[in-house]
C-alpha positions in Angstrom: 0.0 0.0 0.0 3.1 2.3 0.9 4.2 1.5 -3.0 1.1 2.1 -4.3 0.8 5.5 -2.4 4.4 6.6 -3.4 3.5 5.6 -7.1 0.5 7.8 -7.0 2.6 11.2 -5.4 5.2 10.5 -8.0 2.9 10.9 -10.4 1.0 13.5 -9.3 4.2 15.4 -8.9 5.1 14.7 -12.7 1.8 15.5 -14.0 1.9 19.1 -11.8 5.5 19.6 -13.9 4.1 18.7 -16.9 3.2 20.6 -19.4 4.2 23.5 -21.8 4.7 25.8 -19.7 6.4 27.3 -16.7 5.8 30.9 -14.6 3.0 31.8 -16.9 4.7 31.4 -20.3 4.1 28.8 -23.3 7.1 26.9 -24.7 7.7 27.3 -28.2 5.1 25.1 -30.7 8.8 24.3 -32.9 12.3 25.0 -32.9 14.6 26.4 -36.0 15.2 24.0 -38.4 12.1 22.2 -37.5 9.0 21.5 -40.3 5.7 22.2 -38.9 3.0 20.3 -40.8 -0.6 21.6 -40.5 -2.8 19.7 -42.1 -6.8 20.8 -43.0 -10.2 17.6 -43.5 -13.5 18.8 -44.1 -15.3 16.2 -42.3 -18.8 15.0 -42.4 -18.5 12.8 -39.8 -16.1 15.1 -37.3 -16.7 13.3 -34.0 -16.0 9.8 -35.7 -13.1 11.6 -38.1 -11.2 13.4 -34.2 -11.7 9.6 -32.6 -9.3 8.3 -35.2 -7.1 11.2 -35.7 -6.4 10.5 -32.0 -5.9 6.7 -32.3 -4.1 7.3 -35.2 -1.8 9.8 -33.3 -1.2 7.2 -30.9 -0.6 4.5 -32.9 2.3 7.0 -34.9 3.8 7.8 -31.6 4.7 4.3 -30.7 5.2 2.7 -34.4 6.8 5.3 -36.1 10.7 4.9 -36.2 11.2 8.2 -37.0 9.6 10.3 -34.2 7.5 13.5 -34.6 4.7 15.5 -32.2 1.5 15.6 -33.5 -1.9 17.2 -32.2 -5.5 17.0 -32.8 -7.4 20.1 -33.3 -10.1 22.1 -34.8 -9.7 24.7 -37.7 -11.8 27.5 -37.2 -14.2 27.0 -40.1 -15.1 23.4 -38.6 -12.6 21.3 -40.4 -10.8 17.9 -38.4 -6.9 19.3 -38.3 -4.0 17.9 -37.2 -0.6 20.0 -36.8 2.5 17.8 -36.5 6.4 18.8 -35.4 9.3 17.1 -37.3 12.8 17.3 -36.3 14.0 17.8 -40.2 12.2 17.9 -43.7 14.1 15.0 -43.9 12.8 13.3 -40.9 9.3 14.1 -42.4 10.1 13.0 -45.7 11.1 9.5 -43.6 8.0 9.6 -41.5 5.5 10.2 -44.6 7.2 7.4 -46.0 6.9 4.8 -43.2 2.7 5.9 -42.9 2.8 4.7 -46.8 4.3 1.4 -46.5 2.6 0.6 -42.8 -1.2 -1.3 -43.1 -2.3 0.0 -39.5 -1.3 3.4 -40.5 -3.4 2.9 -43.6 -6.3 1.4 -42.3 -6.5 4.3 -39.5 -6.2 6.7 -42.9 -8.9 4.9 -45.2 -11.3 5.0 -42.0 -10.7 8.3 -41.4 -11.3 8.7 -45.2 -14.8 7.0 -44.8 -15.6 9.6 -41.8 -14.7 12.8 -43.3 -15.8 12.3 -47.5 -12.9 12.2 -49.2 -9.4 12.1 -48.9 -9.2 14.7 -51.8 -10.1 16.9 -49.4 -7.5 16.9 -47.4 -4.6 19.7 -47.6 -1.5 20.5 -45.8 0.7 23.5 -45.5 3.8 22.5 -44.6 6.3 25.8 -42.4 9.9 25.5 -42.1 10.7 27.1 -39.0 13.0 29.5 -38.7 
């Protein structure tokens, strides 16, 4: 039970340092040299289309061999978005080519594609960060 207790202030201590930010200010969303990918779905189906973003997001962050940050969000007018960090353009480059060639990533893709309409709908801007 002492364990258990431990375990639990550990944590609690980890998740109150956690986070983006410290003394009122917010880390920077990418460092120079970094590509910033924002990506933009119409989606019929948004609550269905966010669900698998998020398992998909998951899934990338423990199968991917070539790490990135990603988040789920909302664009303004409505659409599913997604806004991911890479170390390099190369590194994405690496990344985009791993999602091609892996079947859970595509499955997750093809059902998100079934949610939202259309995967001709979907767009990305892609920032080098300076």
């Amino acid at each position: 039970m002492k364990i258990l207790i431990g375990l639990l202030v550990i944590s609690l201590t980890t998740l109150a340092h956690a986070g983006h930010h410290e003394d009122g200010k917010i880390s920077k969303a990418a460092k120079s040299g970094q590509l910033m990918v924002v990506y933009h779905w119409p989606c019929e189906n948004l609550e269905l289309g966010m669900k698998l973003l998020n398992e998909m997001i998951t899934y990338e962050s423990d199968a991917s061999p070539y790490p990135y940050s990603a988040v789920s969000a909302v664009h303004e007018d409505g659409a599913l978005a997604s806004i991911d960090v890479h170390s390099s353009a190369e590194s994405f480059e690496k990344a985009a080519g791993w999602q091609n060639e892996d079947s859970e990533w595509q499955r997750l893709f093809m059902a998100m594609a079934d949610a939202c309409g259309s995967a001709d709908d979907l767009t990305a801007k892609v920032l080098n960060v300076r």
